[in-house]
N, CA, C and O atoms as a Tinker XYZ file with bonds, in Angstrom:
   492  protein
     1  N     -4.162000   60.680000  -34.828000    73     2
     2  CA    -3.381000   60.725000  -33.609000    64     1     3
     3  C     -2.151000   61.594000  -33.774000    63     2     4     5
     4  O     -1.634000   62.135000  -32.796000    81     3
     5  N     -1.671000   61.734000  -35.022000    73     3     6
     6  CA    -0.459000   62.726000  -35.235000    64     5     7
     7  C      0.748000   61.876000  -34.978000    63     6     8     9
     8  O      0.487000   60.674000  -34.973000    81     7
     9  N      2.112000   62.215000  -34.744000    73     7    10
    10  CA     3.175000   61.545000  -35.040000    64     9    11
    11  C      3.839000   61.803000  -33.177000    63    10    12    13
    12  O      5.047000   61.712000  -32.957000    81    11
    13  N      2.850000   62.108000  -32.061000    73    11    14
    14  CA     3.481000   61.949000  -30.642000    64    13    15
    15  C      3.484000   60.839000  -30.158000    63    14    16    17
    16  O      2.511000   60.410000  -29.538000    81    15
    17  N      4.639000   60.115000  -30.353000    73    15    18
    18  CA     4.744000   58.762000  -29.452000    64    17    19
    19  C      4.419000   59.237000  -27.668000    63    18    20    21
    20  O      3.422000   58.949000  -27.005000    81    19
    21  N      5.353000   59.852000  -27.340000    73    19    22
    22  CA     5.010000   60.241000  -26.124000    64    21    23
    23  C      3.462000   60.726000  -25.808000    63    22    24    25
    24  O      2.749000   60.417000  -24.854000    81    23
    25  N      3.259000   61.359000  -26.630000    73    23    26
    26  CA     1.259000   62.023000  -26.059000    64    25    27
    27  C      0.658000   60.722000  -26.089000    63    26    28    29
    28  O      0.045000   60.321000  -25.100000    81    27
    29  N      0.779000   59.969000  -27.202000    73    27    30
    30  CA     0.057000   58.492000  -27.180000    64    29    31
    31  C     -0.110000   58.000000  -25.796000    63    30    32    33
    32  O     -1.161000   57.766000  -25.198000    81    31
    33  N      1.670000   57.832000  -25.207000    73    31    34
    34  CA     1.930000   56.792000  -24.515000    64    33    35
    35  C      1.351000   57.652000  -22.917000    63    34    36    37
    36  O      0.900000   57.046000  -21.946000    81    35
    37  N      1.526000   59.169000  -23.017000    73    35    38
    38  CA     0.574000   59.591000  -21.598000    64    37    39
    39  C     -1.133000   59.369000  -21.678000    63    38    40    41
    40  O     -1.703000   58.798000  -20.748000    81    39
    41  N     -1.614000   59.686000  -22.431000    73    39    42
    42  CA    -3.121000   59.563000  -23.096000    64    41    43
    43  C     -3.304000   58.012000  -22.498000    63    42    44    45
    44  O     -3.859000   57.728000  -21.436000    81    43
    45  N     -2.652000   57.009000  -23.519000    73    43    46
    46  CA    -3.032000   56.081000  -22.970000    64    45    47
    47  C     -2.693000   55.337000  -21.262000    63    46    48    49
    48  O     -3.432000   54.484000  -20.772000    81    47
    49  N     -1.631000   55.801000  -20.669000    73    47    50
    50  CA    -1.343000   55.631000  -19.458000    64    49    51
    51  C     -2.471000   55.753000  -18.567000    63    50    52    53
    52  O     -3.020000   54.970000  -17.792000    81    51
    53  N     -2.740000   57.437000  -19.025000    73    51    54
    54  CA    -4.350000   58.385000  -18.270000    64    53    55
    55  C     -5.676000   57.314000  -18.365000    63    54    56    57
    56  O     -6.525000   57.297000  -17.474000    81    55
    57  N     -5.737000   56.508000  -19.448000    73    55    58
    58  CA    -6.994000   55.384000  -19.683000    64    57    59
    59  C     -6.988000   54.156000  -19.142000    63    58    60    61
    60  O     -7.906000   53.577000  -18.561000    81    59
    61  N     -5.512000   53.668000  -19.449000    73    59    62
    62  CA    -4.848000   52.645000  -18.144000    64    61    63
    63  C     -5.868000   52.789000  -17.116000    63    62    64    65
    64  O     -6.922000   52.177000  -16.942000    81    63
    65  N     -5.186000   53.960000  -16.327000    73    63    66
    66  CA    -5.396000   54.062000  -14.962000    64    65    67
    67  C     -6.861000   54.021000  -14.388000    63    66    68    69
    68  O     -7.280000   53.550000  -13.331000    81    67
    69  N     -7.622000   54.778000  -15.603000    73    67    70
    70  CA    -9.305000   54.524000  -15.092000    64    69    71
    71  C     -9.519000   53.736000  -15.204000    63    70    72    73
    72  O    -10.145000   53.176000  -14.304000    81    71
    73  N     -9.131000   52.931000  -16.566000    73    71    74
    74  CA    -9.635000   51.574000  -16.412000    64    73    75
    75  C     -9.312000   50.682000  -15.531000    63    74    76    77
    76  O    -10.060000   49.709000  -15.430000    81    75
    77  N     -8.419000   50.751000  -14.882000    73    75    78
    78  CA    -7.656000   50.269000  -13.705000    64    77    79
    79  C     -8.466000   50.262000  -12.229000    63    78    80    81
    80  O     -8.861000   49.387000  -11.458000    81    79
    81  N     -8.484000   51.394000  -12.262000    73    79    82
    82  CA    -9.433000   51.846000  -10.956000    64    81    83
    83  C    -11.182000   51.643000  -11.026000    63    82    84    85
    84  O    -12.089000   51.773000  -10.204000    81    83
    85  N    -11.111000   51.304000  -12.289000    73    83    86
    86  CA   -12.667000   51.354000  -12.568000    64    85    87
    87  C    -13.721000   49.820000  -11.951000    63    86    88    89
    88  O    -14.835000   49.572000  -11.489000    81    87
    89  N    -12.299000   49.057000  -12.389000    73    87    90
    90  CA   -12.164000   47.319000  -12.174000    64    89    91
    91  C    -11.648000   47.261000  -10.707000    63    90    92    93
    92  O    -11.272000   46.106000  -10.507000    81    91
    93  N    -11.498000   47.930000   -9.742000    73    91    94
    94  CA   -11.214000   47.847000   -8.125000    64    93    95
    95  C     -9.891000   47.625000   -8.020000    63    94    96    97
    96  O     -9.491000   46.979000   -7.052000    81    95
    97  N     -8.985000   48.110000   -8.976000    73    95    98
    98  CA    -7.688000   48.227000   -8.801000    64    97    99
    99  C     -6.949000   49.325000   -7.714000    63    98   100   101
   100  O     -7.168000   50.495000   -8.028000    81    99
   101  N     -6.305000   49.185000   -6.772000    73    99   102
   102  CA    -5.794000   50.202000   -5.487000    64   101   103
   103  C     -3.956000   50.450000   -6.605000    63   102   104   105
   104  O     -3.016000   49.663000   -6.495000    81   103
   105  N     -3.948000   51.597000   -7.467000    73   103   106
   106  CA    -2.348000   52.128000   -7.772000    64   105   107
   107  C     -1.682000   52.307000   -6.452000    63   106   108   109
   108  O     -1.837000   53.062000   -5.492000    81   107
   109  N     -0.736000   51.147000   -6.823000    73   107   110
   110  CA     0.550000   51.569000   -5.568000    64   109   111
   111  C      1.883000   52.480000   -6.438000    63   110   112   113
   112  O      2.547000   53.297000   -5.798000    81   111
   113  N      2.102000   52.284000   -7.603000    73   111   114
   114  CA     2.966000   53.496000   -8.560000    64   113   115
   115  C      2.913000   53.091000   -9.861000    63   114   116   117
   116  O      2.423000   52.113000  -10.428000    81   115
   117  N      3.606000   54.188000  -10.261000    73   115   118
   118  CA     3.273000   54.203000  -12.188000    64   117   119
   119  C      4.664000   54.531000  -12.700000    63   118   120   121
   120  O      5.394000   55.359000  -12.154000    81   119
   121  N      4.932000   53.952000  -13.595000    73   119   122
   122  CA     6.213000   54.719000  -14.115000    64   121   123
   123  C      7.809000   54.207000  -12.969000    63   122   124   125
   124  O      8.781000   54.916000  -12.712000    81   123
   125  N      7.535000   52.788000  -12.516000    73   123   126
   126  CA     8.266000   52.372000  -11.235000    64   125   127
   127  C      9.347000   52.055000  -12.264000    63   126   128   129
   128  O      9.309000   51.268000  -13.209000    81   127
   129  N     10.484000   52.999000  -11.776000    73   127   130
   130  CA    12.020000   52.726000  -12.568000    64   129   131
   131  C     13.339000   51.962000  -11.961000    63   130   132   133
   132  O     13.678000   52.310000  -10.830000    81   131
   133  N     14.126000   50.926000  -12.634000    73   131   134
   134  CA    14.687000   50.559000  -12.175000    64   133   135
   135  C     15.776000   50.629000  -13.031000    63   134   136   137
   136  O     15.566000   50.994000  -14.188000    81   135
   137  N     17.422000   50.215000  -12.513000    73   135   138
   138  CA    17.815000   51.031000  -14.011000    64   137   139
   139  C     18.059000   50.174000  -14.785000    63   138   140   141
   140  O     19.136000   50.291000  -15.369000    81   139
   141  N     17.297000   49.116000  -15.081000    73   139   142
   142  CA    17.586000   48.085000  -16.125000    64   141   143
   143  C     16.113000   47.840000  -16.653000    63   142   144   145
   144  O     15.744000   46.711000  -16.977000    81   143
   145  N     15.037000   49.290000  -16.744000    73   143   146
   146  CA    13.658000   49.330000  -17.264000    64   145   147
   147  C     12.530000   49.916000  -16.179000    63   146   148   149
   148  O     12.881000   50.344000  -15.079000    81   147
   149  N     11.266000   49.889000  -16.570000    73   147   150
   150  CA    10.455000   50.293000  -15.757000    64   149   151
   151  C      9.149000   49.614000  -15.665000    63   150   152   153
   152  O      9.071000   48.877000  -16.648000    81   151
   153  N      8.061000   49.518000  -14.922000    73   151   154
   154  CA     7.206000   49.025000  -14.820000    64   153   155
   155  C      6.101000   50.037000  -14.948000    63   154   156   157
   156  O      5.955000   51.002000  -14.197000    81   155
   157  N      5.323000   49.717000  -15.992000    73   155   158
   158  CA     4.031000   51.116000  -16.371000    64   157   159
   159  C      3.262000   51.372000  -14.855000    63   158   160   161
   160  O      3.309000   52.419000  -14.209000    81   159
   161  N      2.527000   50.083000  -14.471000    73   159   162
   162  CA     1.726000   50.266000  -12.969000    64   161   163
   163  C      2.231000   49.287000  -12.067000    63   162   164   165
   164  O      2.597000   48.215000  -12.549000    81   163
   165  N      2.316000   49.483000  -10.781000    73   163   166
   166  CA     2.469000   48.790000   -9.880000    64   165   167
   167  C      1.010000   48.681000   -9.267000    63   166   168   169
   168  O      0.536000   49.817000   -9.290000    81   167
   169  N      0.155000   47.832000   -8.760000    73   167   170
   170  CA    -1.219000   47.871000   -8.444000    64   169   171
   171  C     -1.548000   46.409000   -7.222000    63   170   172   173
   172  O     -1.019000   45.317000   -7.014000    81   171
   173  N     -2.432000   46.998000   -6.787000    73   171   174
   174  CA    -3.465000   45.731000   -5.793000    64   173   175
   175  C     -4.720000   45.444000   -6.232000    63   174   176   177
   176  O     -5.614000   46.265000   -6.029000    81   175
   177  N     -4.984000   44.244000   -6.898000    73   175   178
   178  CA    -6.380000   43.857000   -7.373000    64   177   179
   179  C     -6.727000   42.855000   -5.689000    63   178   180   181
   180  O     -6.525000   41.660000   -5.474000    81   179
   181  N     -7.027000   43.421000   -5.195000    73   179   182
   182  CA    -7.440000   42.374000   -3.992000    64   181   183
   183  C     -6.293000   42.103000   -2.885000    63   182   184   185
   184  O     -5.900000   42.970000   -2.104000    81   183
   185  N     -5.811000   40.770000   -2.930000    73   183   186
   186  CA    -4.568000   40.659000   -2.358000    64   185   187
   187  C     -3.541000   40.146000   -3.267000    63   186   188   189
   188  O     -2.572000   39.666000   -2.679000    81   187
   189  N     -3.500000   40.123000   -4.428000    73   187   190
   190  CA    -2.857000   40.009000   -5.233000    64   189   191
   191  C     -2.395000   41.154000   -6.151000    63   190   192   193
   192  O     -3.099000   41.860000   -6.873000    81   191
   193  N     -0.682000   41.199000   -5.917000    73   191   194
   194  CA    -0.016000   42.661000   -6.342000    64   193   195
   195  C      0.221000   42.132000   -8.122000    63   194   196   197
   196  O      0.587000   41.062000   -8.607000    81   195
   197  N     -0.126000   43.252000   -8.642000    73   195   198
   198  CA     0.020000   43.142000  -10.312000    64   197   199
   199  C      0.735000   43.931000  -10.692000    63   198   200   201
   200  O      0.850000   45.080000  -10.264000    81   199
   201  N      1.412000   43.344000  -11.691000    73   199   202
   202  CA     2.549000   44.087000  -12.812000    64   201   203
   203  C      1.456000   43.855000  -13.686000    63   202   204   205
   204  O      0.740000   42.882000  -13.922000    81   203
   205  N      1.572000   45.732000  -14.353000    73   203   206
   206  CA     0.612000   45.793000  -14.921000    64   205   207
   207  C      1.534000   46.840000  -16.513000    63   206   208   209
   208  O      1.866000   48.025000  -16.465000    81   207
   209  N      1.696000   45.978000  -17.599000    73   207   210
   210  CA     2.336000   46.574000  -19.005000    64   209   211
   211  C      0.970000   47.546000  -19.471000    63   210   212   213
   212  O     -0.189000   47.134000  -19.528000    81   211
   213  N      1.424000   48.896000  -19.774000    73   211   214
   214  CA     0.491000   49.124000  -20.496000    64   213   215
   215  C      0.752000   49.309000  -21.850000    63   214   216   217
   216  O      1.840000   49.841000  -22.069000    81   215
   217  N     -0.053000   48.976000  -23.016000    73   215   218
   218  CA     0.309000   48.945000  -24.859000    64   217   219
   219  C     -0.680000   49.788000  -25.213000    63   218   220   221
   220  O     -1.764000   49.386000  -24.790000    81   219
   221  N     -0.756000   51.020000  -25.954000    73   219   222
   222  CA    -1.290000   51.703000  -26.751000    64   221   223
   223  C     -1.005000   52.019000  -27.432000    63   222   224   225
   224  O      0.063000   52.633000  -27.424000    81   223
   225  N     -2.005000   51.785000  -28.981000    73   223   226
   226  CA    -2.085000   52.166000  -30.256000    64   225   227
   227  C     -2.817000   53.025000  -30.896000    63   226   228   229
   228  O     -4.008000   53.169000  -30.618000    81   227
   229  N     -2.084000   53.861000  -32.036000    73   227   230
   230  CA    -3.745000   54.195000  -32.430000    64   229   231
   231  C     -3.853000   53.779000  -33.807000    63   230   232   233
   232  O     -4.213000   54.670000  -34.576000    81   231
   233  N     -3.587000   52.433000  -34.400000    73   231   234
   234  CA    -4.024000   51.896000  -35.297000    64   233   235
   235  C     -3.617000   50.677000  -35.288000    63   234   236   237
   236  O     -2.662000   50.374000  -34.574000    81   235
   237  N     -4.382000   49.549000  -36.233000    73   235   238
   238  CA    -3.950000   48.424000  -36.157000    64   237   239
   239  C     -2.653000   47.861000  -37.127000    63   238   240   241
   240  O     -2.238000   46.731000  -37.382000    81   239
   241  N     -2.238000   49.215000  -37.528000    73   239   242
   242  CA    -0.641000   48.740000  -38.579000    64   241   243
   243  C     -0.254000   47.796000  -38.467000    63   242   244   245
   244  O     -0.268000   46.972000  -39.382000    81   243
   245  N      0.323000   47.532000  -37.088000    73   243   246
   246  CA     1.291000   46.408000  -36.850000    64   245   247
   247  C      0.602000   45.296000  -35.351000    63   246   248   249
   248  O      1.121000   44.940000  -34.293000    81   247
   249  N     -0.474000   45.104000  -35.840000    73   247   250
   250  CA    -1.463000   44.756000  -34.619000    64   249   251
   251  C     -1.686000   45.245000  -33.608000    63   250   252   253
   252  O     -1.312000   46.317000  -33.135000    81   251
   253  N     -2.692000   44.002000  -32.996000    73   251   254
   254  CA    -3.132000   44.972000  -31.760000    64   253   255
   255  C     -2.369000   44.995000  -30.092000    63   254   256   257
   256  O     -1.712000   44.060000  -29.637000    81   255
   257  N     -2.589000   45.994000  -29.541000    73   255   258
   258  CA    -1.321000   46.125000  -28.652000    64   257   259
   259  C     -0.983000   45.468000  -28.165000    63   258   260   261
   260  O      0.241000   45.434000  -28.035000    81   259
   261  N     -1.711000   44.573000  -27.604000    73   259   262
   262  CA    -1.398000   43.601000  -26.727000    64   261   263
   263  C     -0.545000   42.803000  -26.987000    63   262   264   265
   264  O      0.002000   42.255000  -26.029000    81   263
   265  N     -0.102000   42.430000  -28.424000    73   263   266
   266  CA     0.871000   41.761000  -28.997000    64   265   267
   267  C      2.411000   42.433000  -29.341000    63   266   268   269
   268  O      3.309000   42.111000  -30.119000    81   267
   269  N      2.250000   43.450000  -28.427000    73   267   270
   270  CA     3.523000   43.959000  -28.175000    64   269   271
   271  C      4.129000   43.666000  -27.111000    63   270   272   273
   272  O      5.170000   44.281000  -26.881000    81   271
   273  N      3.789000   42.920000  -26.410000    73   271   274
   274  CA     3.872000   42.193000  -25.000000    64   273   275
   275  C      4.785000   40.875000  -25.415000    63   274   276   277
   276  O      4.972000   39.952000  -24.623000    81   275
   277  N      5.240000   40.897000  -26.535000    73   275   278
   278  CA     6.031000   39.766000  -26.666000    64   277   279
   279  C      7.164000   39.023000  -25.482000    63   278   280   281
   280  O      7.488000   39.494000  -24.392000    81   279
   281  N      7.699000   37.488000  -26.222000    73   279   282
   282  CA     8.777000   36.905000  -25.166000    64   281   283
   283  C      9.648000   37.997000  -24.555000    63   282   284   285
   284  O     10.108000   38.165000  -23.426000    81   283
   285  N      9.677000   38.294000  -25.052000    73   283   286
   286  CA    11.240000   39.655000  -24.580000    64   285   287
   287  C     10.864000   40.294000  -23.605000    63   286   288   289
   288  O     11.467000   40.238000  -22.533000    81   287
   289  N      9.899000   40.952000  -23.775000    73   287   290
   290  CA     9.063000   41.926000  -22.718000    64   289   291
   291  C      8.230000   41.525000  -21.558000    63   290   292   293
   292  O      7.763000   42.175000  -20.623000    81   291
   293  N      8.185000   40.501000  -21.822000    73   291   294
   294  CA     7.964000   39.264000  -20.535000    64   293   295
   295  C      8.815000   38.666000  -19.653000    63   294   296   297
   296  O      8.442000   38.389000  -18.513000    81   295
   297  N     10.013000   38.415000  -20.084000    73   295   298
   298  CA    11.209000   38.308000  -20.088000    64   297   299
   299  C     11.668000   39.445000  -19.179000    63   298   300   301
   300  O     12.093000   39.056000  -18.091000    81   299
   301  N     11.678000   40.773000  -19.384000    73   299   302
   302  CA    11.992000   42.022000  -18.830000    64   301   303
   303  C     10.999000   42.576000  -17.627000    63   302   304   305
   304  O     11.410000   43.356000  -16.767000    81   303
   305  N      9.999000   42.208000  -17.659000    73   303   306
   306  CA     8.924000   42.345000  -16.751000    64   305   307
   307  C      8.842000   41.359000  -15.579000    63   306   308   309
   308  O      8.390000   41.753000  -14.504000    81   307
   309  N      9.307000   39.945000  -15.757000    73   307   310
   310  CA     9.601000   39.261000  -14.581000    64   309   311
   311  C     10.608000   39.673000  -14.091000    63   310   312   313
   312  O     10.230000   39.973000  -12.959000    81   311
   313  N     11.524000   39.876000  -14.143000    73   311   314
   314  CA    13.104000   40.714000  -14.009000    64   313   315
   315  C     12.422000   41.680000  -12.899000    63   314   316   317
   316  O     12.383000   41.457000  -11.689000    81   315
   317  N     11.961000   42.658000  -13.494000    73   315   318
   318  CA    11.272000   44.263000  -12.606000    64   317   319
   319  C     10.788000   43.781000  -11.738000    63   318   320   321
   320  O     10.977000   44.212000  -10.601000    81   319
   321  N      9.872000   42.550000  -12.033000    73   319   322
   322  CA     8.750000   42.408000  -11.050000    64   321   323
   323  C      9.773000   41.423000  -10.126000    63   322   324   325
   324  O      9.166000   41.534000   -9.061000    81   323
   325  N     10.800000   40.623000   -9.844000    73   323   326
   326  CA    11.225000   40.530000   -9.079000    64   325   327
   327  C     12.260000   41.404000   -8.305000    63   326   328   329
   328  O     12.182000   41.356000   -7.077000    81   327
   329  N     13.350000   42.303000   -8.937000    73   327   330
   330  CA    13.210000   43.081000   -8.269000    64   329   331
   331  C     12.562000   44.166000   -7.451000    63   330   332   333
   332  O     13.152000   44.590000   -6.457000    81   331
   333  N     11.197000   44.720000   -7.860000    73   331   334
   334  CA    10.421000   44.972000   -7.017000    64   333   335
   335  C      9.757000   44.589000   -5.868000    63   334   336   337
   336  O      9.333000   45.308000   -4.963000    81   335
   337  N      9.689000   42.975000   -6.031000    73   335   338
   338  CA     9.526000   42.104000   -4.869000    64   337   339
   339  C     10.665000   42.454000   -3.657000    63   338   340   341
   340  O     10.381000   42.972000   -2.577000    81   339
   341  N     11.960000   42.063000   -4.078000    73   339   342
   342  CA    13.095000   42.270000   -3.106000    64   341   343
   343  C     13.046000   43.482000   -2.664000    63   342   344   345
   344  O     13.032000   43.634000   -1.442000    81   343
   345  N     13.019000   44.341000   -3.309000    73   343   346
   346  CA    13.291000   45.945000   -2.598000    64   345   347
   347  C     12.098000   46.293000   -1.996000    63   346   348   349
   348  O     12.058000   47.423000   -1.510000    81   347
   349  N     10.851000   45.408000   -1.887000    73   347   350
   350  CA     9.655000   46.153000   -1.090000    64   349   351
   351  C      9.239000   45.538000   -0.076000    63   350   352   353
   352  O      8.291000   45.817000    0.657000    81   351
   353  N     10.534000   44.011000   -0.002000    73   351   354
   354  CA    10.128000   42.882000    0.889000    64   353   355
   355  C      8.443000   42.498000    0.934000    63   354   356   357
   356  O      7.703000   42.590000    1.914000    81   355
   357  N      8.180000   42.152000   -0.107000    73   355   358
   358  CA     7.246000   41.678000   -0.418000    64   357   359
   359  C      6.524000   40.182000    0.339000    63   358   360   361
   360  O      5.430000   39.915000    0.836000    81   359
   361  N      7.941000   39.359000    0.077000    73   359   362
   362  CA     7.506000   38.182000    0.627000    64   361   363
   363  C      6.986000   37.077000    0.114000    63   362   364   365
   364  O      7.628000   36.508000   -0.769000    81   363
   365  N      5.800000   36.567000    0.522000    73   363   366
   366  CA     5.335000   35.565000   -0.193000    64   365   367
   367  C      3.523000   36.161000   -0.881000    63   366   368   369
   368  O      2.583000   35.389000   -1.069000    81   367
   369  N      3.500000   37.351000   -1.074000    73   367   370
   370  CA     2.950000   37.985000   -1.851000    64   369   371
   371  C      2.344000   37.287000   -3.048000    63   370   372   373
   372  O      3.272000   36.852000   -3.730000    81   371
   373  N      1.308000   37.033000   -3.522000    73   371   374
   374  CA     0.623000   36.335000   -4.958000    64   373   375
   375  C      0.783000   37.991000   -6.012000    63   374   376   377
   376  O      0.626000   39.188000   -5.770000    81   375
   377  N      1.124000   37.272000   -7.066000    73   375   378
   378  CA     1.799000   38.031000   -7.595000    64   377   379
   379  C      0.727000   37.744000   -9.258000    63   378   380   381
   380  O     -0.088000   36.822000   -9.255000    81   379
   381  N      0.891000   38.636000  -10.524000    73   379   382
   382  CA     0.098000   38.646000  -11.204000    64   381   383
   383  C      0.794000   39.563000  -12.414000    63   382   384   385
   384  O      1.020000   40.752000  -12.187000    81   383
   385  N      1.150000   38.933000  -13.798000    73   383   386
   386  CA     1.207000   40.211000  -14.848000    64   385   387
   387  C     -0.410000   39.883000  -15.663000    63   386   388   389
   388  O     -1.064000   38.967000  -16.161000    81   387
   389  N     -0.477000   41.857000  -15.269000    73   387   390
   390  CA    -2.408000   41.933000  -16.754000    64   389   391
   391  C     -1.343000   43.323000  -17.215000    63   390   392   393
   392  O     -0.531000   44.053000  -16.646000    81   391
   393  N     -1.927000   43.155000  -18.622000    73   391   394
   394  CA    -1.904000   43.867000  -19.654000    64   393   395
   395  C     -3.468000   44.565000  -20.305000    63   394   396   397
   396  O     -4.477000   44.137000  -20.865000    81   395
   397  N     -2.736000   46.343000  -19.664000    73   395   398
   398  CA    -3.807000   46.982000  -20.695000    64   397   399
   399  C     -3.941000   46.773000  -21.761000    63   398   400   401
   400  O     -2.768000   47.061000  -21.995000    81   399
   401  N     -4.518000   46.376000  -23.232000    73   399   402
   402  CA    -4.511000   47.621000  -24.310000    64   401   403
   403  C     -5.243000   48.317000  -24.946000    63   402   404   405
   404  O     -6.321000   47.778000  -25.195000    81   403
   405  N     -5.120000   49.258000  -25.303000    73   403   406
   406  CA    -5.891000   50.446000  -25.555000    64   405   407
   407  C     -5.698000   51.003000  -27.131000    63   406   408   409
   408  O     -4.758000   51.749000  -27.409000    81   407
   409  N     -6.473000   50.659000  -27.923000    73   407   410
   410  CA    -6.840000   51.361000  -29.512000    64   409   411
   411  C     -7.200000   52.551000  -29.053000    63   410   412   413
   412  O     -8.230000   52.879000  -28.464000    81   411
   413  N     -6.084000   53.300000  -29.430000    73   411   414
   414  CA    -6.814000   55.226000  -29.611000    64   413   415
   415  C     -7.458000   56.103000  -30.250000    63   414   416   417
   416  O     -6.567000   56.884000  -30.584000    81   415
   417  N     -8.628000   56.588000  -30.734000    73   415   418
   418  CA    -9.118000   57.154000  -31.452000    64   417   419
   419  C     -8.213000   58.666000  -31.754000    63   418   420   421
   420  O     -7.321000   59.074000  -31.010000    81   419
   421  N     -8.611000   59.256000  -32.829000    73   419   422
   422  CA    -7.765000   60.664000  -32.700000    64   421   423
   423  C     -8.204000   61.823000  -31.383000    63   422   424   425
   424  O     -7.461000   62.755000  -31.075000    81   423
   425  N     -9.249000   61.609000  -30.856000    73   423   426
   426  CA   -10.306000   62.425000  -30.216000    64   425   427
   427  C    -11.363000   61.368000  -29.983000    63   426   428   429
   428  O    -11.819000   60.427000  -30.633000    81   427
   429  N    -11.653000   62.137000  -28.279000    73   427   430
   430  CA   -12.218000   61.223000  -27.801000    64   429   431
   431  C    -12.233000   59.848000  -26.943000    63   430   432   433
   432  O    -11.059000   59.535000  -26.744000    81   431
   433  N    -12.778000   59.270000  -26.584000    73   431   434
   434  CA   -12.763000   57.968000  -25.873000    64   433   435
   435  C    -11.934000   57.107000  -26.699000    63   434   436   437
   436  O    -11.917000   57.301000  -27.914000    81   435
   437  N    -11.111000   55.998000  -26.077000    73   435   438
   438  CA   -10.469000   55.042000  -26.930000    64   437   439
   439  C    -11.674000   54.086000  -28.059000    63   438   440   441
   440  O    -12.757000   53.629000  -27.693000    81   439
   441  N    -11.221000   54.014000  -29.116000    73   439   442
   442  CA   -11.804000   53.244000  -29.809000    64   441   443
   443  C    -11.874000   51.568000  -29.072000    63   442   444   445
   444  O    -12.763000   50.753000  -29.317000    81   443
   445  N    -10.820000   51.368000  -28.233000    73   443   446
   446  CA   -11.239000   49.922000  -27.584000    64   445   447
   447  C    -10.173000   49.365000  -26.397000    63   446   448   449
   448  O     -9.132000   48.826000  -26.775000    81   447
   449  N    -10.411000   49.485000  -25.175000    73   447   450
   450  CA    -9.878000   49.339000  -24.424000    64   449   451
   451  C    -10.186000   47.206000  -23.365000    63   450   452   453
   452  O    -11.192000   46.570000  -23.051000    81   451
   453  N     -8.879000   46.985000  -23.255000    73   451   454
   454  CA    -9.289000   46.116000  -23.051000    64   453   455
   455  C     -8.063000   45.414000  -21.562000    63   454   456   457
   456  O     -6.907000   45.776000  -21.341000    81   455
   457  N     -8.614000   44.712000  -21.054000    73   455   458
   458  CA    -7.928000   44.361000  -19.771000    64   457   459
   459  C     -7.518000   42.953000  -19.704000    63   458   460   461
   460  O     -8.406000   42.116000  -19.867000    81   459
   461  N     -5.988000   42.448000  -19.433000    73   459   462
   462  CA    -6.399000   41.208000  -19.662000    64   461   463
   463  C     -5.443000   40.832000  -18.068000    63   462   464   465
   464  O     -4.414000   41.356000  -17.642000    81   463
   465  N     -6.221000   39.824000  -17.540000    73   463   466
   466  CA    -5.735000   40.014000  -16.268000    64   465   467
   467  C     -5.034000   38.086000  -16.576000    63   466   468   469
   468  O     -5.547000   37.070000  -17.046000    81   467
   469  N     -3.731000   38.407000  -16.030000    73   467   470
   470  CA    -2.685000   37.526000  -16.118000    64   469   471
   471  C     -2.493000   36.987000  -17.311000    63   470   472   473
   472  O     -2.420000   35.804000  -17.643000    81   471
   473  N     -2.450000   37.570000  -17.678000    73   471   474
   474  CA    -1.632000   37.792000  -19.335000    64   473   475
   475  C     -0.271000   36.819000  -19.831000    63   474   476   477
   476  O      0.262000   36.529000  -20.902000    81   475
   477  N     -0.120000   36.597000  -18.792000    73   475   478
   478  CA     1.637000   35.734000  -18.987000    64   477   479
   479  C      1.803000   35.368000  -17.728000    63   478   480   481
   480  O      1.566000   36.085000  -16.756000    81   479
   481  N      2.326000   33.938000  -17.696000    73   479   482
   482  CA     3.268000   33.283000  -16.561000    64   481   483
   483  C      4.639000   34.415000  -16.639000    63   482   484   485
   484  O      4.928000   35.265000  -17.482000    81   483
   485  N      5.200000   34.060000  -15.567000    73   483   486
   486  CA     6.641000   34.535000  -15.252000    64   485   487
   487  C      7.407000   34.017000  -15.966000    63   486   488   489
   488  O      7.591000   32.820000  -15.743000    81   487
   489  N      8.023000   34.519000  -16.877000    73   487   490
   490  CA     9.189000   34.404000  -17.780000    64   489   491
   491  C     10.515000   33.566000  -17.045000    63   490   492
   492  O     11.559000   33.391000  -17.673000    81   491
């Protein structure tokens, strides 16, 4: 994979998203910034709006991605995801955090992509 955190983190965003759309996901935004963090996808699985973390690796060094999703970052993601609620007047909206993650091969298809839909209660 080489030493691009950033190429990683677009590469895997780009796999996110198919995989996203692949599973009947409607992207409402990506990269949604607020200035106290950002939210990777904003999305509609049905009628339920998802905060959606995405984690990509391309090795299992320090485990697998999904376990980068720790308290903290859960913690920071209910935060977003309620301000995103307020500023889009959302309402009484059903609401949802899934977590991509995605093992990267150097080339090629991800070595293992995986979806986990509601991943965490609200922090």
């Amino acid at each position: 994979m080489g030493s691009d955190p950033k190429g990683l983190g677009r590469r895997g965003e780009e796999e996110a998203v198919r995989l996203l759309k692949a599973n009947g996901y409607r992207i409402l935004g990506r990269n949604v910034r607020a200035r106290f963090g950002e939210i990777d996808v904003v999305a509609r699985d049905g009628p339920v709006l998802c905060f959606v973390e995405i984690k990509a690796r391309s090795s299992l060094r320090f485990g697998w991605p999904e376990e980068g999703v720790h308290p903290r970052k859960q913690w920071q993601l209910t935060r977003l995801a309620q301000w995103y609620l307020k500023a889009h007047r959302c309402g009484e909206t059903p609401v949802r955090f899934d977590v991509v993650s995605l093992l990267l091969s150097s080339e090629g298809p991800p070595a293992r992509t995986r979806l986990i839909k509601n991943a965490f209660d609200a922090a």
